[in-house]
C-alpha positions, 0 to 999 in steps of 0.5 A, a space after each residue: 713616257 706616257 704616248 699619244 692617241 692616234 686617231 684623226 678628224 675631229 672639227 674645231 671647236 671655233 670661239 670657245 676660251 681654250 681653260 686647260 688645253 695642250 695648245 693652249 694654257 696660260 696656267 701650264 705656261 706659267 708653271 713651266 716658265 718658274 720651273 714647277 714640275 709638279 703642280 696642282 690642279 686649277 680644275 676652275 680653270 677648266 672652261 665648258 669646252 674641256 668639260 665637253 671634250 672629255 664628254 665626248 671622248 669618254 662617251 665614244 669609247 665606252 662601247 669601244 672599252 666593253 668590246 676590247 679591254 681586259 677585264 681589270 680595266 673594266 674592273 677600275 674603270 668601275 672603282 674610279 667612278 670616273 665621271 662621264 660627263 667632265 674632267 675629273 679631280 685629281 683628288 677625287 681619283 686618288 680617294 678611290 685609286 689610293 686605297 686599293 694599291 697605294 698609287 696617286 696620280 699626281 699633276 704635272 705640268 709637261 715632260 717628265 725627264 726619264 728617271 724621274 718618270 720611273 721614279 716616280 712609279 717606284 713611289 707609286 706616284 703617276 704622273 698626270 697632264 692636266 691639260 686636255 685636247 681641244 676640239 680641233 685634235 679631239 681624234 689626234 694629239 702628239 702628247 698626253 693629256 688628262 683623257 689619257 692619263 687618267 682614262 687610258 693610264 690609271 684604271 690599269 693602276 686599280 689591279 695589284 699586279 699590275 700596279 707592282 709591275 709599274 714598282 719593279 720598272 722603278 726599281 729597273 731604273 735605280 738599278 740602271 743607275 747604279 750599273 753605270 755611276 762607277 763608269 769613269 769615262 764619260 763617254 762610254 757612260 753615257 753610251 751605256 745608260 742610252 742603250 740600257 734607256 732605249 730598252 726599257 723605253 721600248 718594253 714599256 712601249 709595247 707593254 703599258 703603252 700598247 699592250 695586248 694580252 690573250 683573252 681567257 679563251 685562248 682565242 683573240 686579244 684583249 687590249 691592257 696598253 694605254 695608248 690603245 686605251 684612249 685611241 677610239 681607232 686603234 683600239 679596234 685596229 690593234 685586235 681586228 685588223 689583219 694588217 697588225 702582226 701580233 707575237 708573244 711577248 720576246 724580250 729579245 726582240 722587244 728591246 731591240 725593236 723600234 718604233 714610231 709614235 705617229 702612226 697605227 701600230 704595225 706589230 704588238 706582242 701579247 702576254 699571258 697574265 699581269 704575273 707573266 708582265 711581272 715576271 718580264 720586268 724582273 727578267 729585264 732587270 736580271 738582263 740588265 745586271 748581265 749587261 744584255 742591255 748595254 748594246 741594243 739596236 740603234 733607232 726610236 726612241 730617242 734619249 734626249 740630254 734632259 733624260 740623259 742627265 736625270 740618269 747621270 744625276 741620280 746619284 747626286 740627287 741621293 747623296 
């Protein structure tokens, strides 16, 4: 579920061993060839280059977090001690998040099937690529990495309210199951729970992922989403350009509202608070149990079959 950043146009960096990189790791390779979902991280394997990529990364945004980001993610940014200058431990995050709501970030080693992603936050687990982007796609990458995870995800993990909101979409997800485990064609359950899929995707796009909220003065936006996060471009696009259309947050529109991953988002939608947040998953769930979910409009995102099963074999997994 996590997204990619969006900017463009770094240059490669040309004879360097890749160590953890997500064009190329032969420990990632390996993990996935023996079926290991969840791993550990090899943080000797990280080679000058990823250390300097995180550098760089961190180091840009810096100014970019203080001018955009809510002040919760100022806040966590601060309780995590992040290190500027390397890839920070797993470990070392977890001694600092772990305490305050009771979240771990937890490494994998790719795509994490949908109900097991929401699972997992209901566990208050989040799960962490590893890896991080190399030189040649410091600016863009199609998927996540350590930078995002960890950088643009977990600092958000720090704030009660928020982490709770992360719960709720879990509890979201095993109730979605249950709606469907009694549907006897196969079909149609199949259907349901892609619709139901599709909605829950889509809040979460535009509110973890690419959140905006009021500033406290009523007058602009501040950025919560973590694609937004780790994008040094569209963190500024997202609130200054006049391009971006900006509404508050609707369910009805929200969850019949598609989107693309590998362009700058023309339309956010803003809340009031992490308790207005809070309170939208709750109504999405009571939308849920109505069976408003069952039918939203076709379109991005996609449900593939590996997310399909991990709906349909919840149940078996529990018995």
């Amino acid at each position: 579920m996590a997204t990619p950043t969006m900017d463009r146009g770094a240059e490669a960096d040309v004879g360097i061993a890749p160590g953890l990189t997500t064009t190329q790791s032969p420990f990632i390779e390996q993990a996935q060839r023996a079926g290991q979902l969840y791993i550990q991280q090899p943080y000797e394997l990280y080679s000058s280059s990823n250390h300097n990529a995180w550098r760089d990364l961190f180091s840009r945004m810096s100014d970019r977090w203080q001018a955009y980001a809510n002040d919760r993610f100022l806040q966590g940014i601060d309780a995590l001690c992040l290190p500027a200058d390397r890839v920070p431990r797993l470990d070392e995050v977890n001694q600092f998040l772990a305490p305050r709501t009771g979240f771990r970030a937890k490494g994998v080693s790719g795509y994490v099937p949908a109900f097991v992603f929401f699972d997992c936050l209901r566990n208050r687990e989040f799960p962490t690529t590893i890896t991080i982007r190399d030189g040649v796609s410091l600016d863009y990458l199609p998927e996540p990495d350590i930078f995002h995870d960890i950088a643009g995800h977990v600092p958000m993990h720090t704030d009660q309210a928020f982490a709770d909101t992360l719960v709720r979409f879990g509890d979201c997800a095993h109730t979605a199951v249950s709606l469907v485990a009694g549907i006897r064609d196969q079909g149609e359950q199949v259907r349901r729970i892609t619709s139901v899929f599709r909605a829950m995707a889509r809040f979460f796009w535009f509110s973890i992922e690419f959140g905006l909220m009021r500033a406290r003065n009523g007058v602009g936006y501040k950025v919560y989403g973590s694609g937004l996060l780790s994008s040094h471009g569209e963190i500024a696009h997202a609130v200054d350009s006049p391009a971006v259309q900006r509404y508050p947050f609707q369910l009805e529109w929200v969850v019949n509202q598609s989107f693309e991953i590998d362009r700058r988002q023309p339309l956010l939608f803003y809340i009031e608070s992490f308790e207005h947040l809070f309170e939208l998953v709750g109504e999405l769930e009571v939308w849920m149990r109505a069976g408003k979910l069952d039918n939203v409009a076709v379109g991005e995102p996609a449900m593939s079959e590996v997310d399909v099963k991990s709906f349909l074999d919840a149940p078996k997994a529990a018995a």
